[in-house]
ChimeraX commands (.cxc) that place a marker at each C-alpha (Angstrom):
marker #1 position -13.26,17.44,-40.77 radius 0.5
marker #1 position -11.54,18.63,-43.72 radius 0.5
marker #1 position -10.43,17.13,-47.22 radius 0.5
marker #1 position -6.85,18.18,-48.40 radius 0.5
marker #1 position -6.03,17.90,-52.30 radius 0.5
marker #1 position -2.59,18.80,-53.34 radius 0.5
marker #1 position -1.13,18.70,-56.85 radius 0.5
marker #1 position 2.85,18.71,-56.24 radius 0.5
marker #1 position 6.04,18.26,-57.91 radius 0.5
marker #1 position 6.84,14.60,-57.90 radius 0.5
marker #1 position 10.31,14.49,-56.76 radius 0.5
marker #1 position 8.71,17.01,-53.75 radius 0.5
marker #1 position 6.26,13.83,-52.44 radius 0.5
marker #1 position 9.09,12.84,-49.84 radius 0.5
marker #1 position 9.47,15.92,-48.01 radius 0.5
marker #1 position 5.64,16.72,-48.32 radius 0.5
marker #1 position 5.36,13.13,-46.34 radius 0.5
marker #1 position 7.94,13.50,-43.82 radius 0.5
marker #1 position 6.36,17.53,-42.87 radius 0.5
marker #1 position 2.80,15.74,-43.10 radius 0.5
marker #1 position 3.47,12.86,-40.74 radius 0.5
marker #1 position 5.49,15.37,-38.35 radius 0.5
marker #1 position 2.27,17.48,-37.64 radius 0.5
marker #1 position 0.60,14.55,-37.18 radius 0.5
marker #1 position -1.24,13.50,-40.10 radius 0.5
marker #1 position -1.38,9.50,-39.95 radius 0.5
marker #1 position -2.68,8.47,-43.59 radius 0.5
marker #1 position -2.73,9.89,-47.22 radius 0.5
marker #1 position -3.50,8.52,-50.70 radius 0.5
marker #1 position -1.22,9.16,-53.11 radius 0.5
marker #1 position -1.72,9.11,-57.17 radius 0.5
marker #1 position 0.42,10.17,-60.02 radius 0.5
marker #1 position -1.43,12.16,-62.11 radius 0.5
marker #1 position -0.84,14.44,-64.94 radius 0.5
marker #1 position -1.78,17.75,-65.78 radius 0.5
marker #1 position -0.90,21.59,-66.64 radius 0.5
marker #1 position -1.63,25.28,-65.33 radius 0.5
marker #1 position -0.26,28.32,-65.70 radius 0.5
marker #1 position 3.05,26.61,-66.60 radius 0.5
marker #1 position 1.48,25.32,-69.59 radius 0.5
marker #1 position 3.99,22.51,-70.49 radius 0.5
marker #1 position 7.56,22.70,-71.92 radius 0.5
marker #1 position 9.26,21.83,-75.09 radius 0.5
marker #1 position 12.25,19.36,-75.26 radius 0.5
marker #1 position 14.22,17.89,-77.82 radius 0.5
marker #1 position 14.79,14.44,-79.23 radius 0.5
marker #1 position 16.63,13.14,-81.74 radius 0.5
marker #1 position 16.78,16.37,-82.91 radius 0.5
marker #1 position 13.44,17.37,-83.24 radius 0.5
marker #1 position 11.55,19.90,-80.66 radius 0.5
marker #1 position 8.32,18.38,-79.51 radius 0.5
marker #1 position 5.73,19.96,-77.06 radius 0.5
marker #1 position 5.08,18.14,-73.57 radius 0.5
marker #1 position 1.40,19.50,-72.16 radius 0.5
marker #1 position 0.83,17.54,-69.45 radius 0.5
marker #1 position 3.52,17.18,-66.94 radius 0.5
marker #1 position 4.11,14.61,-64.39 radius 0.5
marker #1 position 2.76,15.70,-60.66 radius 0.5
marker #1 position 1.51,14.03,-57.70 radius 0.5
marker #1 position -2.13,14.18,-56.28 radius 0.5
marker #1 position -1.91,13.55,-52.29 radius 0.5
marker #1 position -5.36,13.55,-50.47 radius 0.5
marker #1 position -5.50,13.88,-46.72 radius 0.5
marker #1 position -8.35,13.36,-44.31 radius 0.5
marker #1 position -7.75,16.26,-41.23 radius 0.5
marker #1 position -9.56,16.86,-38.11 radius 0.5
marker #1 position -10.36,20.84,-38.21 radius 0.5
marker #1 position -7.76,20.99,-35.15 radius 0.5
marker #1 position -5.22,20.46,-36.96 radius 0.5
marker #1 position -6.15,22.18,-40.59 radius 0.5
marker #1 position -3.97,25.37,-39.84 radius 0.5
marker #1 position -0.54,23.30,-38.85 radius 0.5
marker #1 position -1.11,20.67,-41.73 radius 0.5
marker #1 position -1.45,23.04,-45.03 radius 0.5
marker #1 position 1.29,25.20,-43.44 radius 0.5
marker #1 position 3.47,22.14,-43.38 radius 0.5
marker #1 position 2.74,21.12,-46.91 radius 0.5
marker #1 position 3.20,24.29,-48.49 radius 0.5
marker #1 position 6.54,24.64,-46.94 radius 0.5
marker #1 position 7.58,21.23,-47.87 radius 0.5
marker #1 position 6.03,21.19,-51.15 radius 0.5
marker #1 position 7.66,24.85,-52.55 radius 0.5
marker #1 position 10.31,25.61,-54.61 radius 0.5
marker #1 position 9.38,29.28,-55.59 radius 0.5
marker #1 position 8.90,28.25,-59.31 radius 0.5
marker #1 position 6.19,28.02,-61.42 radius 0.5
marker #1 position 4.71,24.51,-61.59 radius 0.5
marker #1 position 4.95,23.99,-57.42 radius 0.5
marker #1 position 1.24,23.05,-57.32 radius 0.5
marker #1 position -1.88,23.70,-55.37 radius 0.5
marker #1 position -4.05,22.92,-51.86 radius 0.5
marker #1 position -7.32,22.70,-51.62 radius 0.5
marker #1 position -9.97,22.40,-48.72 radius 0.5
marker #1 position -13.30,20.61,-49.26 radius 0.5
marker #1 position -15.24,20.19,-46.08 radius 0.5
marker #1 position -16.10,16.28,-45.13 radius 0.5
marker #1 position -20.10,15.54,-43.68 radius 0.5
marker #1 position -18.80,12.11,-42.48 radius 0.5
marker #1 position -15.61,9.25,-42.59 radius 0.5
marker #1 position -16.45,5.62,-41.37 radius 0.5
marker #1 position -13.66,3.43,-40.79 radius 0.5
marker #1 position -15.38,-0.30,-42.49 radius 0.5
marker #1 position -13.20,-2.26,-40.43 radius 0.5
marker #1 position -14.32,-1.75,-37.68 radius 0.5
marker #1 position -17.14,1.03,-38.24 radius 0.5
marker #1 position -15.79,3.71,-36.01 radius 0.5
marker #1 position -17.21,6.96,-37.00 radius 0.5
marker #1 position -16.00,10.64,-37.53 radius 0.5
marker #1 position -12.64,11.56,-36.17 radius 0.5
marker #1 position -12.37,8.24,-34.23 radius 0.5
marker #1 position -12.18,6.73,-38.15 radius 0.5
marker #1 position -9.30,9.00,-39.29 radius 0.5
marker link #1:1,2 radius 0.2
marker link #1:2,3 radius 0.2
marker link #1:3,4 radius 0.2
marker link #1:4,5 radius 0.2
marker link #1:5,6 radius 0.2
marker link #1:6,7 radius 0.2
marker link #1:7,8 radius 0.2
marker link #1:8,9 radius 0.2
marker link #1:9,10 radius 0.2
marker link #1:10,11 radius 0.2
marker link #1:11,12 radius 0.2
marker link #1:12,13 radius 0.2
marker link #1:13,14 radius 0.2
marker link #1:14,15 radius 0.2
marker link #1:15,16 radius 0.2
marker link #1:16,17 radius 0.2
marker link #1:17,18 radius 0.2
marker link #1:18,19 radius 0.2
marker link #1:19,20 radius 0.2
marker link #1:20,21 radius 0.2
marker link #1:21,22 radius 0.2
marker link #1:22,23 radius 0.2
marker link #1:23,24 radius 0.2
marker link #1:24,25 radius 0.2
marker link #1:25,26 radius 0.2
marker link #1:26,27 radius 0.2
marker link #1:27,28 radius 0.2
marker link #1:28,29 radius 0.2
marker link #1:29,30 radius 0.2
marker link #1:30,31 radius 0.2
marker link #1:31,32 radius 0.2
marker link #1:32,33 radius 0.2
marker link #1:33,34 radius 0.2
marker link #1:34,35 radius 0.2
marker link #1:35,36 radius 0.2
marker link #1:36,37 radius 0.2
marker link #1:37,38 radius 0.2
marker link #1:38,39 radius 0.2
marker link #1:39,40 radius 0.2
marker link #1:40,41 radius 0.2
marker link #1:41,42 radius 0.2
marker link #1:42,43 radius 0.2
marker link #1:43,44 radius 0.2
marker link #1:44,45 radius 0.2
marker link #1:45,46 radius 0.2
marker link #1:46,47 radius 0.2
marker link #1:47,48 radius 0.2
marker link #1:48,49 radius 0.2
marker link #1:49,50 radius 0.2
marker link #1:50,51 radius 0.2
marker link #1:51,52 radius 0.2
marker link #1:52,53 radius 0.2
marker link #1:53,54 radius 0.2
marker link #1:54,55 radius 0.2
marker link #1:55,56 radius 0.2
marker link #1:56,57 radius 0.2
marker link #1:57,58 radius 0.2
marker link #1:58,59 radius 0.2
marker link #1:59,60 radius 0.2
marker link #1:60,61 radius 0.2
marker link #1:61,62 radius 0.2
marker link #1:62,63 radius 0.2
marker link #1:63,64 radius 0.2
marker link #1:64,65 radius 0.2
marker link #1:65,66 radius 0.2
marker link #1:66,67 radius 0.2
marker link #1:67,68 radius 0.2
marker link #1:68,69 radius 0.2
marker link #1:69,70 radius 0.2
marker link #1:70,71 radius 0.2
marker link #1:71,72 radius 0.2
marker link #1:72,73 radius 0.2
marker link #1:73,74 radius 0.2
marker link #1:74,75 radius 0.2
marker link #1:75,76 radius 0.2
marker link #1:76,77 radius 0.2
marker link #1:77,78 radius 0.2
marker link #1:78,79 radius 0.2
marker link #1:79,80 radius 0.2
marker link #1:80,81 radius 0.2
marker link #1:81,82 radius 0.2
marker link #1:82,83 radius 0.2
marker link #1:83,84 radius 0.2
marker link #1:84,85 radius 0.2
marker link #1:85,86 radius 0.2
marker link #1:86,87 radius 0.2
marker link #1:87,88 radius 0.2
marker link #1:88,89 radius 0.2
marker link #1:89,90 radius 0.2
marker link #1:90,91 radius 0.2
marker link #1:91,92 radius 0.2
marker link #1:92,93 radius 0.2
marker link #1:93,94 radius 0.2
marker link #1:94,95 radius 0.2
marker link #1:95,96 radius 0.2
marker link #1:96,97 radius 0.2
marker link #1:97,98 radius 0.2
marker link #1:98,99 radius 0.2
marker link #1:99,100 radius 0.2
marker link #1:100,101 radius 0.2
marker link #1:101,102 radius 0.2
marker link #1:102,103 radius 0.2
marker link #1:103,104 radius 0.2
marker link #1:104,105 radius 0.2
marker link #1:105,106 radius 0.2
marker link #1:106,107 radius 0.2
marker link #1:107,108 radius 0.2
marker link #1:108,109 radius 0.2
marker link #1:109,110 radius 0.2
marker link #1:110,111 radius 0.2
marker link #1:111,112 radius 0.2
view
């Protein structure tokens, strides 16, 4: 089993869960986090005066994924989730040892 992290655009979070659920994924948490990378922020103006933004609004989605399906799901979400512009986000992998569902204490990829 795998972990999936990805940092995305908000306004990209539908799409990412309509290509996600397609390929089968059948849960994901979703926070609204904050952040910057390469993109480093962006100026705007207000009121007349130019102030500096640093962190910009993105989405964190985490995913629980069976290994069988790895390949098709970060495919799916990096098609759904780009725009070709700096600031689309990143995926990350992080290998899980073990999931237990608490309800009812199924274990491994009976829990996802």
């Amino acid at each position: 089993m795998k972990k999936l992290d990805l940092i995305i655009r908000p306004h990209k979070l539908e799409d990412v869960k309509e290509a996600l659920t397609t390929v089968g994924v059948q849960g994901m948490t979703v926070s609204e986090v904050k952040g910057f990378g390469r993109q480093r922020g962006h100026t705007e103006l207000y009121r007349g005066a130019e102030y500096a933004i640093s962190f910009l609004p993105k989405v964190r989605v985490e995913i629980l994924v069976p290994d069988s399906l790895l390949d098709q799901v970060m495919e799916a979400a990096i098609k759904a989730a780009w725009t070709g512009k700096i600031g689309d986000g990143k995926l990350w992998v992080t290998p899980v040892e073990e999931v237990i569902r608490i309800r009812t204490g199924e274990v491994g990829e009976a829990a996802l």
